[in-house]
Backbone of each chain as ProteinMPNN parsed JSONL, in Angstrom:
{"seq_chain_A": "XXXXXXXXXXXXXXXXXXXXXXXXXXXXXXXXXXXXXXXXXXXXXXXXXXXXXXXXXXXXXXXXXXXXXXXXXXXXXXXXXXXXXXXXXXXXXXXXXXXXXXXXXXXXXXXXXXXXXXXXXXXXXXXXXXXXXXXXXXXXXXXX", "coords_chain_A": {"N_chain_A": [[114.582, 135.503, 131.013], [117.537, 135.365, 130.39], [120.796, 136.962, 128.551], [124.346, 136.941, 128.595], [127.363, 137.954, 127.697], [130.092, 136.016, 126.869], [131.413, 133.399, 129.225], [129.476, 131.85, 131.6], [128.277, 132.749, 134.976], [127.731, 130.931, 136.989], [127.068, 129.727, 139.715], [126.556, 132.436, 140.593], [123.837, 133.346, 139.288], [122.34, 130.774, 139.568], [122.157, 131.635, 142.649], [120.91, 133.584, 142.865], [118.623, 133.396, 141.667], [117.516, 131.461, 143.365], [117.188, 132.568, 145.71], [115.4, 134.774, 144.489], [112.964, 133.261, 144.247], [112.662, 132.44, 146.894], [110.416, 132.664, 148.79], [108.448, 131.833, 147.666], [107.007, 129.269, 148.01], [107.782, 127.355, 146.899], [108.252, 123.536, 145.997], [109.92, 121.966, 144.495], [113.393, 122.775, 142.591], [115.158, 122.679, 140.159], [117.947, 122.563, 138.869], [119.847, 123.011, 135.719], [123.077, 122.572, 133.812], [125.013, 123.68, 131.682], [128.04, 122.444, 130.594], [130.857, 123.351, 128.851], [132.887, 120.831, 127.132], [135.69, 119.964, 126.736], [136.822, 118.685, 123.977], [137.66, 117.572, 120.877], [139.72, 118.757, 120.315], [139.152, 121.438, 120.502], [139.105, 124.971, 121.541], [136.959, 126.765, 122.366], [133.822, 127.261, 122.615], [131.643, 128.727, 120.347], [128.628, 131.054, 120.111], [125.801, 132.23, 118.46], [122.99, 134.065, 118.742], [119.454, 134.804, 117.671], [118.02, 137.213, 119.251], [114.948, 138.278, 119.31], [113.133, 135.718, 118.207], [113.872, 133.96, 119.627], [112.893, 135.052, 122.281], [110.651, 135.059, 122.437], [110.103, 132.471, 122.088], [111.223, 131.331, 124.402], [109.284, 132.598, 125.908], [106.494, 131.252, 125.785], [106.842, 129.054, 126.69], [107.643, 129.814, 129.225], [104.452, 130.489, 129.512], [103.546, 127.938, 129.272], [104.842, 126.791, 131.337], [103.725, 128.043, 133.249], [100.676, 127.664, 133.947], [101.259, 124.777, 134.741], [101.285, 125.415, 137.35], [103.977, 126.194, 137.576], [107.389, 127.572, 137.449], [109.843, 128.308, 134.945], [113.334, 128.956, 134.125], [116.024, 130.628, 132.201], [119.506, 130.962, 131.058], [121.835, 132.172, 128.784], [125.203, 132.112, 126.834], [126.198, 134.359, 124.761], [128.717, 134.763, 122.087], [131.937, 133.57, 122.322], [133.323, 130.524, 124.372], [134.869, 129.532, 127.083], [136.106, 126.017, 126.83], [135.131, 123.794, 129.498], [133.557, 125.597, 131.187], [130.696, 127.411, 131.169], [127.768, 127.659, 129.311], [125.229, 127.652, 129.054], [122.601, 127.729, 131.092], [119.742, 126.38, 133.149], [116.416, 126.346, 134.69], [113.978, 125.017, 136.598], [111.46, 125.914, 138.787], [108.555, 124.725, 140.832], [105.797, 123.526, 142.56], [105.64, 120.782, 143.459], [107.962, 118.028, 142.954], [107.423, 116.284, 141.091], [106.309, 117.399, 138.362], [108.232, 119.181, 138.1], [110.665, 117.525, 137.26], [109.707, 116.79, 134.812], [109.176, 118.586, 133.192], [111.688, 119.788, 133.314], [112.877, 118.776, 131.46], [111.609, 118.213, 129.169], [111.732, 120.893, 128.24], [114.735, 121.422, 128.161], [115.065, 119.938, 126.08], [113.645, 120.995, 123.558], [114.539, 122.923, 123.819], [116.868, 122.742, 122.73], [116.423, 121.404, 120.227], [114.661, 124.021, 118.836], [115.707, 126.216, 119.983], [116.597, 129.665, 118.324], [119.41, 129.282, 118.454], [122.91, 129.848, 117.403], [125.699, 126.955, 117.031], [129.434, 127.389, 117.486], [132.611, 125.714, 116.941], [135.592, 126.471, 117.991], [138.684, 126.541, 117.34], [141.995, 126.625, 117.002], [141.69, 129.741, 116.997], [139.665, 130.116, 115.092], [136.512, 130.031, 114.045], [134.36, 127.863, 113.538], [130.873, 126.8, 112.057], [129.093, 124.122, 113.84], [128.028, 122.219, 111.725], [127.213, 119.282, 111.837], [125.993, 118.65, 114.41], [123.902, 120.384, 114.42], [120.494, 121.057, 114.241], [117.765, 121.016, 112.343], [115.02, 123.664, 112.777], [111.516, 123.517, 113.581], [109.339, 122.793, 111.299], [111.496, 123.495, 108.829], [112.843, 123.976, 106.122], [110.197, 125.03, 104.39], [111.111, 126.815, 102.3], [112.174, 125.465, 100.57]], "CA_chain_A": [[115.649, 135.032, 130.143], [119.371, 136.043, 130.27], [122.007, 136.719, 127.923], [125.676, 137.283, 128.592], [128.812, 137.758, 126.581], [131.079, 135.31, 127.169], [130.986, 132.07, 130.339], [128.032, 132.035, 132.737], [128.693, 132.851, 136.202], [126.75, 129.828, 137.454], [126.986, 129.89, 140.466], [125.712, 133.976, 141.007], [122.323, 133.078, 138.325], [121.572, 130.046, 140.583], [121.899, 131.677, 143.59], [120.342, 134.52, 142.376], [117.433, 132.799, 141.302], [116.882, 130.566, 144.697], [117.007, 133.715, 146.371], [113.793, 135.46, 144.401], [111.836, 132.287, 144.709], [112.673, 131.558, 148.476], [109.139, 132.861, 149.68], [107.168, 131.316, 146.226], [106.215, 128.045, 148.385], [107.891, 125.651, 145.644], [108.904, 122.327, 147.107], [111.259, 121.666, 143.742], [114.095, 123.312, 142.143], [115.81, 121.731, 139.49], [118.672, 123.233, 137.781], [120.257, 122.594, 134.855], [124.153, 123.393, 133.576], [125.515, 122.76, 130.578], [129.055, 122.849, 130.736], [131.974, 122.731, 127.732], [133.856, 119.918, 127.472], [137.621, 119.528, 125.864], [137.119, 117.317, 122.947], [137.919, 117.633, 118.737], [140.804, 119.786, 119.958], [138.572, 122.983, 120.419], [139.37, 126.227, 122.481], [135.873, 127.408, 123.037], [132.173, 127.153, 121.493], [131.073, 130.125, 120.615], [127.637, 131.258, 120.042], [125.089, 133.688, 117.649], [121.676, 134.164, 119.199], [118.785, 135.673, 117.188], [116.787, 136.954, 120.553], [113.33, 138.5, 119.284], [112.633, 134.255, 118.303], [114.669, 133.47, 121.131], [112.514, 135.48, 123.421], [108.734, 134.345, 121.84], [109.977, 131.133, 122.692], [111.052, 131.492, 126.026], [108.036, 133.721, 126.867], [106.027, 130.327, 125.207], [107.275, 127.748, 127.533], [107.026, 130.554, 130.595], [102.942, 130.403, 129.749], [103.63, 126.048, 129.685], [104.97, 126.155, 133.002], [102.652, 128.659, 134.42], [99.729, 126.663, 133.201], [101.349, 123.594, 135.533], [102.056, 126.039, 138.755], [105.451, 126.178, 137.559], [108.481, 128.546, 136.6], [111.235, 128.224, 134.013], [114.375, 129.908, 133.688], [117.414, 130.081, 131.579], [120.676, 132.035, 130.603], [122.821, 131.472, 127.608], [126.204, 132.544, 126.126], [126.857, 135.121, 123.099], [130.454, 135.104, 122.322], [132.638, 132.808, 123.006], [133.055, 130.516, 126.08], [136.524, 127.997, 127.147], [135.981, 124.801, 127.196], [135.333, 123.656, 131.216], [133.144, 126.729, 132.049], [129.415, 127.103, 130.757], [127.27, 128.763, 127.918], [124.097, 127.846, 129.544], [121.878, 126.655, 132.659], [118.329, 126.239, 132.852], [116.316, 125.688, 136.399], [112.433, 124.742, 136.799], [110.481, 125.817, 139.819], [107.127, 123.507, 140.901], [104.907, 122.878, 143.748], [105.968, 119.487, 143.904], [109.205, 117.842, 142.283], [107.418, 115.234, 139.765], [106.096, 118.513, 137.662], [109.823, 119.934, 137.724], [111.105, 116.978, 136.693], [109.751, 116.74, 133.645], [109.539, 119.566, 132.642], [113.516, 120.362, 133.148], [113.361, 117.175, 130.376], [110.949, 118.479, 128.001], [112.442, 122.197, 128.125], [115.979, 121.004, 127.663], [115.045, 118.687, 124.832], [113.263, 121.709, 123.142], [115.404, 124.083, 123.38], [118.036, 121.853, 121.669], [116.02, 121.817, 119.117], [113.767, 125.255, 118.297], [116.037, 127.707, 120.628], [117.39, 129.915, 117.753], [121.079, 129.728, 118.729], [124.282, 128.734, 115.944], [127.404, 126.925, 117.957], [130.423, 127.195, 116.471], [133.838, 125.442, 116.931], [136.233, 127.82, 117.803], [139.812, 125.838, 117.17], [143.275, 128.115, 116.783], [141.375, 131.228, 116.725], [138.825, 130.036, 114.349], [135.024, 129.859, 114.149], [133.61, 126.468, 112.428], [129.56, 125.957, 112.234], [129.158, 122.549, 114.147], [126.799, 121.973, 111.311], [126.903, 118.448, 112.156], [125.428, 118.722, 115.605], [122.986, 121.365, 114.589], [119.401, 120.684, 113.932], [116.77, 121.893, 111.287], [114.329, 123.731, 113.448], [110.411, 122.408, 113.271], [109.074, 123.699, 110.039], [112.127, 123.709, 108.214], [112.638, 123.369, 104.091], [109.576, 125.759, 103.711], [111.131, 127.601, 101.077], [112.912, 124.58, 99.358]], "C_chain_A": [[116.825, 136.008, 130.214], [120.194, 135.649, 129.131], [122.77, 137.325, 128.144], [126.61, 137.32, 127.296], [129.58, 136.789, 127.205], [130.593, 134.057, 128.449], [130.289, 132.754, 130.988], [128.51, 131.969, 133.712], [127.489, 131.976, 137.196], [126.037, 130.101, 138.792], [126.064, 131.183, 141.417], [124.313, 133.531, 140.41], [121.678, 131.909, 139.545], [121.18, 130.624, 142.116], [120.9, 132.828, 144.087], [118.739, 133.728, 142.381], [116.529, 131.998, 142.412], [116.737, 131.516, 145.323], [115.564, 134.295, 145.977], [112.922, 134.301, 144.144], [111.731, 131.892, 146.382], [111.344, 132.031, 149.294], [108.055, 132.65, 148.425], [106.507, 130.032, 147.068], [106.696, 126.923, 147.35], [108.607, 125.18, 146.121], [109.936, 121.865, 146.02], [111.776, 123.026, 143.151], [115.093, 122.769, 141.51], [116.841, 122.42, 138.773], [119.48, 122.499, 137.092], [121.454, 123.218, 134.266], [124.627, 122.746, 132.413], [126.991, 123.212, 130.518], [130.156, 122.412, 128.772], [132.62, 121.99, 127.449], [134.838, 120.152, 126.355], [137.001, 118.807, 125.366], [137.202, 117.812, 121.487], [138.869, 118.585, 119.069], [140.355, 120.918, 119.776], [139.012, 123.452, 121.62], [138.516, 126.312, 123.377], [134.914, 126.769, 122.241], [132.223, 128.114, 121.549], [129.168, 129.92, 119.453], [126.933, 132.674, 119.387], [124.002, 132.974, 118.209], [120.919, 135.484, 117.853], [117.688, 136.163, 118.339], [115.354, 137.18, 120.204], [112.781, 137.199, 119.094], [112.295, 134.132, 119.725], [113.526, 133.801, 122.255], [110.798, 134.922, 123.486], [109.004, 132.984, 122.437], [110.339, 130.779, 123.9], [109.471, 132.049, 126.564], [106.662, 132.488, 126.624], [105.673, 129.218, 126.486], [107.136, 128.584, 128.822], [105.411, 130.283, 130.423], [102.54, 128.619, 129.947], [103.303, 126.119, 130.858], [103.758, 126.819, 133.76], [101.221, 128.088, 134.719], [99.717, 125.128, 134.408], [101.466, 124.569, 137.341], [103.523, 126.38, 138.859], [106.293, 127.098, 136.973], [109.602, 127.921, 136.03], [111.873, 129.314, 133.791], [115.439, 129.764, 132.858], [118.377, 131.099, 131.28], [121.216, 131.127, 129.625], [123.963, 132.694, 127.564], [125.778, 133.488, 125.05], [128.203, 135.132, 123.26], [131.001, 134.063, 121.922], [132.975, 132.195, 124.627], [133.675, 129.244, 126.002], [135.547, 127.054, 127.359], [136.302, 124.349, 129.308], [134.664, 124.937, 131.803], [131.483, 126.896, 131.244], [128.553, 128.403, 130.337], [125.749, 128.522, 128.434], [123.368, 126.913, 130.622], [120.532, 127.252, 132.524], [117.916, 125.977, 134.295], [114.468, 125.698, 135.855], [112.052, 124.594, 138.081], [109.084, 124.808, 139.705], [106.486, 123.501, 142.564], [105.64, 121.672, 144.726], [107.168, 118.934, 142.594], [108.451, 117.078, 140.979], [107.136, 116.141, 138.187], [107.487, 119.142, 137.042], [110.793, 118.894, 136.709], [111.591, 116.49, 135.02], [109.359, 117.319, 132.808], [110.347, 120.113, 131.886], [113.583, 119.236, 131.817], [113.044, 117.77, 129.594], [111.504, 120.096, 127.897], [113.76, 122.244, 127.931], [116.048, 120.506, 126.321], [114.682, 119.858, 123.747], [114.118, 122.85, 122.907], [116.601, 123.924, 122.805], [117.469, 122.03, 120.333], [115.036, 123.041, 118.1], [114.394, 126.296, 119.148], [116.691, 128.251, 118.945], [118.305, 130.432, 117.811], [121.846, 128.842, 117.746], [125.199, 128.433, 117.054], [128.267, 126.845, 116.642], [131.906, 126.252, 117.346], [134.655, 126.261, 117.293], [138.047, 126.822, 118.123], [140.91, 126.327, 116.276], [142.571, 129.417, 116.334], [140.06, 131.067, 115.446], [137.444, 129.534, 114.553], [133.975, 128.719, 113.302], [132.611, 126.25, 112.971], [129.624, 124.51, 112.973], [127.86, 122.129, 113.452], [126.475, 120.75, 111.227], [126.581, 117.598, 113.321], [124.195, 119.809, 116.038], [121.469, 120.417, 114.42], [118.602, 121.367, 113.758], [115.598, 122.589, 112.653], [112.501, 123.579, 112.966], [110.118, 123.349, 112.42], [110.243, 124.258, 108.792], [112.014, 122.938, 106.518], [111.415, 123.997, 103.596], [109.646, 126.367, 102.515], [112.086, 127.075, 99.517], [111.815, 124.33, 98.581]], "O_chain_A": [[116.844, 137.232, 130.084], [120.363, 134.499, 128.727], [122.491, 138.521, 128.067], [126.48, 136.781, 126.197], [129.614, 136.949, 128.425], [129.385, 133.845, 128.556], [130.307, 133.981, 131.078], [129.383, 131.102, 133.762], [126.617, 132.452, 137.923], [124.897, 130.523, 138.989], [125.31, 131.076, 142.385], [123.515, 133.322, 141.324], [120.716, 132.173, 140.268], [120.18, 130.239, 142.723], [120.325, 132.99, 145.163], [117.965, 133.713, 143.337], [115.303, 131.884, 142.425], [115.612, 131.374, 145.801], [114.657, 134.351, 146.807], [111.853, 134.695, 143.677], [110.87, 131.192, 146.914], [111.289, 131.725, 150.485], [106.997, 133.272, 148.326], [105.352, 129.78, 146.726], [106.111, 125.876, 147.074], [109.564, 125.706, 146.689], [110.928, 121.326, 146.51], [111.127, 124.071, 143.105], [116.012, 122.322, 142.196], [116.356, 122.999, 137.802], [119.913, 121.442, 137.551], [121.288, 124.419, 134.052], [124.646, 121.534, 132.194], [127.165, 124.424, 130.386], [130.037, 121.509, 127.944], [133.679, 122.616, 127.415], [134.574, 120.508, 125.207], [136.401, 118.026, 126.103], [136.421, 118.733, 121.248], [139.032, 119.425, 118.183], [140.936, 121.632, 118.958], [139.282, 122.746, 122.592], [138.658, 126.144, 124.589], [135.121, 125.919, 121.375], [132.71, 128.719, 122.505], [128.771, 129.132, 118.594], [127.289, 133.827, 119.633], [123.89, 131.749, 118.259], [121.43, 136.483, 117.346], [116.593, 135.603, 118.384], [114.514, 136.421, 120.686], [111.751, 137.11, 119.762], [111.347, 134.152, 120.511], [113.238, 132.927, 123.073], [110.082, 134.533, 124.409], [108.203, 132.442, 123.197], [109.732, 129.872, 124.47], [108.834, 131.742, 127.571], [105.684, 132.773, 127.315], [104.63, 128.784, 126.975], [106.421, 128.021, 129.65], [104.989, 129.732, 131.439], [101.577, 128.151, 130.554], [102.27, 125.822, 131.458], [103.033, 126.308, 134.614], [100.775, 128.154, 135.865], [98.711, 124.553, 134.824], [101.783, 123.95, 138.357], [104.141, 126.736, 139.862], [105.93, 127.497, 135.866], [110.25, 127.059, 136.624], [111.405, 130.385, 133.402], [115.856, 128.609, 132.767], [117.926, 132.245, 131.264], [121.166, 129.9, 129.539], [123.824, 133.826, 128.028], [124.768, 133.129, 124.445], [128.807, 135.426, 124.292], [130.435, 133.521, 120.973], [132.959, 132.832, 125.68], [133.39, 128.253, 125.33], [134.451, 127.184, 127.904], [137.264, 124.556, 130.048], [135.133, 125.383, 132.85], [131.398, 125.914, 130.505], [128.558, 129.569, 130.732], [125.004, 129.444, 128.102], [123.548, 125.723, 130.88], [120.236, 128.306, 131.962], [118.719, 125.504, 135.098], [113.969, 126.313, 134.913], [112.159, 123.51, 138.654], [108.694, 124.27, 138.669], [107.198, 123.458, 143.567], [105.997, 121.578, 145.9], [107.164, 119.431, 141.468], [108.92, 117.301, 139.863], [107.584, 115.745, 137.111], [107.73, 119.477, 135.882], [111.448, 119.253, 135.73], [112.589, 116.153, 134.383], [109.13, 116.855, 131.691], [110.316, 120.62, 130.765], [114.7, 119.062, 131.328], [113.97, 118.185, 128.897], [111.675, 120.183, 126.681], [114.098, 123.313, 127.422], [117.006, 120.669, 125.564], [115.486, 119.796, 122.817], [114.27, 123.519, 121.885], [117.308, 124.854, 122.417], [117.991, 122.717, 119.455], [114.796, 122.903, 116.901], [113.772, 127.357, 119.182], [117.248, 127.369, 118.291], [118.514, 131.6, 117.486], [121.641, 127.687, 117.372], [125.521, 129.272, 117.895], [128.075, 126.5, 115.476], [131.925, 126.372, 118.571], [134.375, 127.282, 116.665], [138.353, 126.565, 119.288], [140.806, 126.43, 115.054], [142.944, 130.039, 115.339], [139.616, 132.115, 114.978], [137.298, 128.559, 115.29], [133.001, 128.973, 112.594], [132.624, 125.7, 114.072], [130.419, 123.737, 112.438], [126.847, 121.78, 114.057], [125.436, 120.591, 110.587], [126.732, 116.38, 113.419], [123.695, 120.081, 117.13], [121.472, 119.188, 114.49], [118.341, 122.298, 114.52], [115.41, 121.78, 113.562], [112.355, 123.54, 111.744], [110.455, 124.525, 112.554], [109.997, 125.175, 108.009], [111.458, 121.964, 106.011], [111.211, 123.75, 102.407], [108.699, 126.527, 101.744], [112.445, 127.533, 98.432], [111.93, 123.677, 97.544]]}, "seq_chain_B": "XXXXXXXXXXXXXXXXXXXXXXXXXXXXXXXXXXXXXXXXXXXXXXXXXXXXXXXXXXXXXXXXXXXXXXXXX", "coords_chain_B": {"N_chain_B": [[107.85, 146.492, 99.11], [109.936, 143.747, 100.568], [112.359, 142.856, 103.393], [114.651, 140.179, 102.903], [116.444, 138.351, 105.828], [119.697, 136.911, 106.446], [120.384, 134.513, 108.868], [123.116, 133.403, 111.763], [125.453, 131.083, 110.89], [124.99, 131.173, 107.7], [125.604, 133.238, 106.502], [125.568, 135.541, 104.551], [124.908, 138.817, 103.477], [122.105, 140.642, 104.046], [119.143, 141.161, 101.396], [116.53, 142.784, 99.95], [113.785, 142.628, 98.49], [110.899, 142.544, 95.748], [107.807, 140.815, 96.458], [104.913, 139.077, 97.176], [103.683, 137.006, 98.201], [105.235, 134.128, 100.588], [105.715, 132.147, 98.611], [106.569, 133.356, 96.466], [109.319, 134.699, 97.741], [110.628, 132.109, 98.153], [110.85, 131.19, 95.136], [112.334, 133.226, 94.515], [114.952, 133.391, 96.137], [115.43, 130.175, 95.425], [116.484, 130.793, 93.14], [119.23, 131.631, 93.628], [122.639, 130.563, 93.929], [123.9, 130.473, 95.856], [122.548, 129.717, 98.16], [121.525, 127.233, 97.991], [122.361, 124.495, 99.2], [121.185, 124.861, 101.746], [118.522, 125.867, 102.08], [116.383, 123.775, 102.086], [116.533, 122.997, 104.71], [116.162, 125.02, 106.453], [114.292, 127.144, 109.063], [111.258, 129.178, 108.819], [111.122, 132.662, 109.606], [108.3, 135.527, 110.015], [108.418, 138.529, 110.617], [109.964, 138.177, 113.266], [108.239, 136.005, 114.058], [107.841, 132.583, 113.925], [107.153, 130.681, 110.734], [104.893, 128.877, 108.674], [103.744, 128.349, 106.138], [103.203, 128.91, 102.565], [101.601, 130.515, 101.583], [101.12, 132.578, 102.928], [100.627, 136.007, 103.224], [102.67, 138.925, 102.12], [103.122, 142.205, 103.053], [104.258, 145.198, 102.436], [107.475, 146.356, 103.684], [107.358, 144.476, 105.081], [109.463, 141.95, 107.349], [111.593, 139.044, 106.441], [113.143, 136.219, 107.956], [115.775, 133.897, 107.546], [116.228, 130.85, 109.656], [118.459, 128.888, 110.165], [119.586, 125.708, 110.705], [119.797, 124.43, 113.98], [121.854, 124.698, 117.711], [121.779, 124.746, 120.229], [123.381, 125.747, 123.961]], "CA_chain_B": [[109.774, 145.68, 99.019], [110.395, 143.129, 101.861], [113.442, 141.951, 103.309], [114.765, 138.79, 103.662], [117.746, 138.415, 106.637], [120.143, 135.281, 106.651], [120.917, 134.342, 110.205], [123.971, 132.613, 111.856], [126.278, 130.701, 109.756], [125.016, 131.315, 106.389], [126.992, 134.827, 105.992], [125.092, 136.338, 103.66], [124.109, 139.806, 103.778], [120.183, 141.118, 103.564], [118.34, 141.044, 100.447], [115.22, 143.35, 99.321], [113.022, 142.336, 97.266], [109.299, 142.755, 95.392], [107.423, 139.548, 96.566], [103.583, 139.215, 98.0], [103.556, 135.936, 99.647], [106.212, 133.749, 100.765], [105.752, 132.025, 97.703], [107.476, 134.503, 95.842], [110.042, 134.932, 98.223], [110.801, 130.921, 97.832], [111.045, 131.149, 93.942], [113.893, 134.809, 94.102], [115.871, 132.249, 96.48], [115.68, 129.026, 94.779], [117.801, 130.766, 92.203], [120.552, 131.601, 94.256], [122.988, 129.23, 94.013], [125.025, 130.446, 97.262], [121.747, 129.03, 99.011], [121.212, 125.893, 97.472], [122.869, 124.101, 99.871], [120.749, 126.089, 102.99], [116.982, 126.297, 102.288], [116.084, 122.519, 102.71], [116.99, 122.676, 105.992], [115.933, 126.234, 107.122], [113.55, 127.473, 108.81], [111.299, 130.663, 108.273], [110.128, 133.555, 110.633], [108.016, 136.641, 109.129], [108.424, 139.759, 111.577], [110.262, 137.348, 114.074], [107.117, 134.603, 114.283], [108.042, 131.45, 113.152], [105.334, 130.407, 110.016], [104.94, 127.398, 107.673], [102.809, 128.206, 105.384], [104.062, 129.576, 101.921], [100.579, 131.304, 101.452], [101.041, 133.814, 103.903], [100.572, 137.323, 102.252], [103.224, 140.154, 103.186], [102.826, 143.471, 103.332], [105.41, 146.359, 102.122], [108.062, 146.595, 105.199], [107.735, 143.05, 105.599], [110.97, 141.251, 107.322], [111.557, 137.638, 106.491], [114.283, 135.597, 108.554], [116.137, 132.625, 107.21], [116.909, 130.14, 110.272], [119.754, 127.574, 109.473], [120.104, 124.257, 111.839], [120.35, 125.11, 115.495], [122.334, 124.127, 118.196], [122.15, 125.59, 121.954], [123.197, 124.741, 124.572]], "C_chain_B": [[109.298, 145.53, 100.258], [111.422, 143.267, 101.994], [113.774, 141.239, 103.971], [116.25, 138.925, 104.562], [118.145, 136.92, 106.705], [121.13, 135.117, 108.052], [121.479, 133.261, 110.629], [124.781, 132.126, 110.791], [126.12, 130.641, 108.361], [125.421, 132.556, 105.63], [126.733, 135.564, 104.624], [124.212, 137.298, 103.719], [122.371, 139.661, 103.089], [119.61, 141.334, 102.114], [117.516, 141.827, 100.644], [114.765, 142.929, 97.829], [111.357, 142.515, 97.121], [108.75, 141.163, 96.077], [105.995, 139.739, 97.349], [103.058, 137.948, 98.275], [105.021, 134.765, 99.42], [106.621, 132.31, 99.618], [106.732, 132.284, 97.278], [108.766, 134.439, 96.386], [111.223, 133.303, 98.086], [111.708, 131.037, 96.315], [111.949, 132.086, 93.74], [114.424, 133.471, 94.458], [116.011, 130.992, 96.051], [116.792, 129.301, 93.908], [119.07, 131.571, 92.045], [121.276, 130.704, 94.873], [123.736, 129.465, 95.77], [123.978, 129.68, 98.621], [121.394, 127.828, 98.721], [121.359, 125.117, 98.658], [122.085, 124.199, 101.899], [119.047, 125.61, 102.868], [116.804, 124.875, 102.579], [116.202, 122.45, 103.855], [116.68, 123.823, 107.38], [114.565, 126.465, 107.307], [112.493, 128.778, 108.923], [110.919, 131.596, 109.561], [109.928, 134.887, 109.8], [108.048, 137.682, 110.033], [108.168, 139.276, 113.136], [108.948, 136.817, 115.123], [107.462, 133.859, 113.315], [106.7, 131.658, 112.314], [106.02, 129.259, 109.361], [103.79, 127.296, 106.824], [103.174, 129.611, 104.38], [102.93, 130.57, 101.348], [100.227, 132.52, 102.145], [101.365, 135.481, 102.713], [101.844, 138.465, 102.912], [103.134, 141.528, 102.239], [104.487, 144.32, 103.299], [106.162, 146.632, 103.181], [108.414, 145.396, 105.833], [109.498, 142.478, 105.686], [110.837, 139.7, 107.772], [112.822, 136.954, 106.968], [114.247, 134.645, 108.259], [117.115, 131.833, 108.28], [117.694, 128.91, 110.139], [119.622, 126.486, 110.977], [120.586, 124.921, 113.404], [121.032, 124.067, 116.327], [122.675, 124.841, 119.666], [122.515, 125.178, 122.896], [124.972, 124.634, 125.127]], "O_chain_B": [[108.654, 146.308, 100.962], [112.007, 143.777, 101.038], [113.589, 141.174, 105.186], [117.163, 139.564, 104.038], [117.395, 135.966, 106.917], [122.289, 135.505, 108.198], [120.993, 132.172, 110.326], [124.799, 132.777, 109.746], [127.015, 130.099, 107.712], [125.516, 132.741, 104.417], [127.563, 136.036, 103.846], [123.016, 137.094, 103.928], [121.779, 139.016, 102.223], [120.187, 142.393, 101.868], [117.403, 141.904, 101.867], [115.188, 142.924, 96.673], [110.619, 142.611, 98.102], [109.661, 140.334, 96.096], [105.989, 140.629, 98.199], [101.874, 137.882, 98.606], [105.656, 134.626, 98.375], [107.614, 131.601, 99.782], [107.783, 131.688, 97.513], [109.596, 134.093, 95.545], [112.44, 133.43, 97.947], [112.937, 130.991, 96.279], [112.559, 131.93, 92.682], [114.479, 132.539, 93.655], [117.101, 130.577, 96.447], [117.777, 128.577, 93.761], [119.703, 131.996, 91.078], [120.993, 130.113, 95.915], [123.96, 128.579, 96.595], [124.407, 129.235, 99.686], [120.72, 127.352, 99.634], [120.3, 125.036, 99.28], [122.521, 123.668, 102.92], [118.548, 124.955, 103.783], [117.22, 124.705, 103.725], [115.789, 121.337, 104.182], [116.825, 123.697, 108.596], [113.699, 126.256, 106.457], [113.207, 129.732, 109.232], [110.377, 131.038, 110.515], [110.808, 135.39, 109.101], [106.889, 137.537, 110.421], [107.248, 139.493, 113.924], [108.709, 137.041, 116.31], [107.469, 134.167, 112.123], [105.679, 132.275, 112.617], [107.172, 128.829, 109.425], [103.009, 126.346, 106.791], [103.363, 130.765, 104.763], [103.348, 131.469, 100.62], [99.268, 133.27, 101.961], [102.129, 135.728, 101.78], [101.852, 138.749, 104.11], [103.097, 141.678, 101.018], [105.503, 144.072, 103.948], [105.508, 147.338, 103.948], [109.266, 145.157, 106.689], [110.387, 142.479, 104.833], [110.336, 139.194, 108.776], [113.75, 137.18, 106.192], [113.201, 134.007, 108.378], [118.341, 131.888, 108.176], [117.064, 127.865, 109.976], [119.595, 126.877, 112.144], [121.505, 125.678, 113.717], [120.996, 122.873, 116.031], [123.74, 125.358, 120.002], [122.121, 124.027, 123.088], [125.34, 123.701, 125.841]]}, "name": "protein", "num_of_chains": 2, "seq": "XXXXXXXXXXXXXXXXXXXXXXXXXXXXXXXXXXXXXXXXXXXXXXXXXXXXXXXXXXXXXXXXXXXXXXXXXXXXXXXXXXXXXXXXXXXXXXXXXXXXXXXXXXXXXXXXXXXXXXXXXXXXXXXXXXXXXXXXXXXXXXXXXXXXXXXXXXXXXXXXXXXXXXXXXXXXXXXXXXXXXXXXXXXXXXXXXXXXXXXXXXXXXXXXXXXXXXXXX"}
């Protein structure tokens, strides 16, 4: 697991990454980018990570995949990060592609909802919760 | 004494408090109103491990994290 300050240098992490698997024998490689898009008139997203979670649950889903023959990776943002440039990418090694496949599904989908990262808004210099694109993580309202 | 930490957008510094299971820790925060709005929706980790279960006992040193709505990505 990776974290940066600021946009992901995509391109270096992927190539990076195909590089120390290129003598693993895995017939897929799936990567995954999530890029920023322009829209509500925002700058940037920006991003708070809590990592010691963060990292239990990566290190979680590493014992998943390993379990199938398979590796997972990912990088994220802290910071801030423009719109049109990217806060995080994800890739899934495999044997064979149908394993990777859905994997990269169920590890995307998951980490939407139980990574513990906040986005924010970041529109004229300002930082707004997108607390209506967030989501409770599983076990939430315990202490309501 | 535990203490509880409020993480990401809920901007409220750390708390200590007496409490011996997360019980306790429930019933201080219920009657803070600046959280009202927050705990329904949060959820807990005790010496960063998620839990769900308000029976859990803690121990003097104990640190309790309050996770708010996520969004990664």
């Amino acid at each position: 697991m990776e974290l940066y300050n600021g946009p992901l240098d995509t391109k270096e992490i992927f190539g990076r990454w195909m590089d120390e698997q290129s003598e693993s024998n895995y017939g897929a490689y799936i990567p995954f980018v999530g890029t920023i898009r322009a829209e509500d008139n925002i700058e940037a997203l920006s991003f708070d990570i809590y990592e010691p979670v963060l990292q239990k649950w990566f290190d979680e889903w590493q014992e998943k995949a390993k379990a199938l023959g398979a590796v997972v990776k990912m990088a994220h943002s802290i910071g801030d990060v423009p719109v049109h440039t990217s806060s995080y990418v994800s890739a899934v090694f495999s044997p064979k592609r149908r394993v990777a496949l859905e994997l990269i599904d169920e590890f995307v989908e998951d980490f939407k909802a139980n990574a513990p990262i906040w986005k924010y808004d970041v529109i004229e210099g300002e930082r707004i919760y997108a607390a209506d694109r967030s989501t409770p993580m599983n076990g939430s309202g315990l202490l309501a | 004494m535990i203490k509880v930490e409020f993480l990401g957008p809920i901007g409220k510094a750390s708390i200590e408090m007496e409490a011996s299971t997360l019980a306790d820790v429930s019933n201080r925060l219920k009657t803070d109103s600046e959280l009202s709005s927050w705990l329904d929706k949060c959820a807990v980790a005790l010496n960063d491990t998620m839990v769900n279960d308000l029976s859990i006992e803690l121990k003097d040193g104990d640190r309790v994290s309050i996770l708010p709505p996520v969004c990664g990505g």
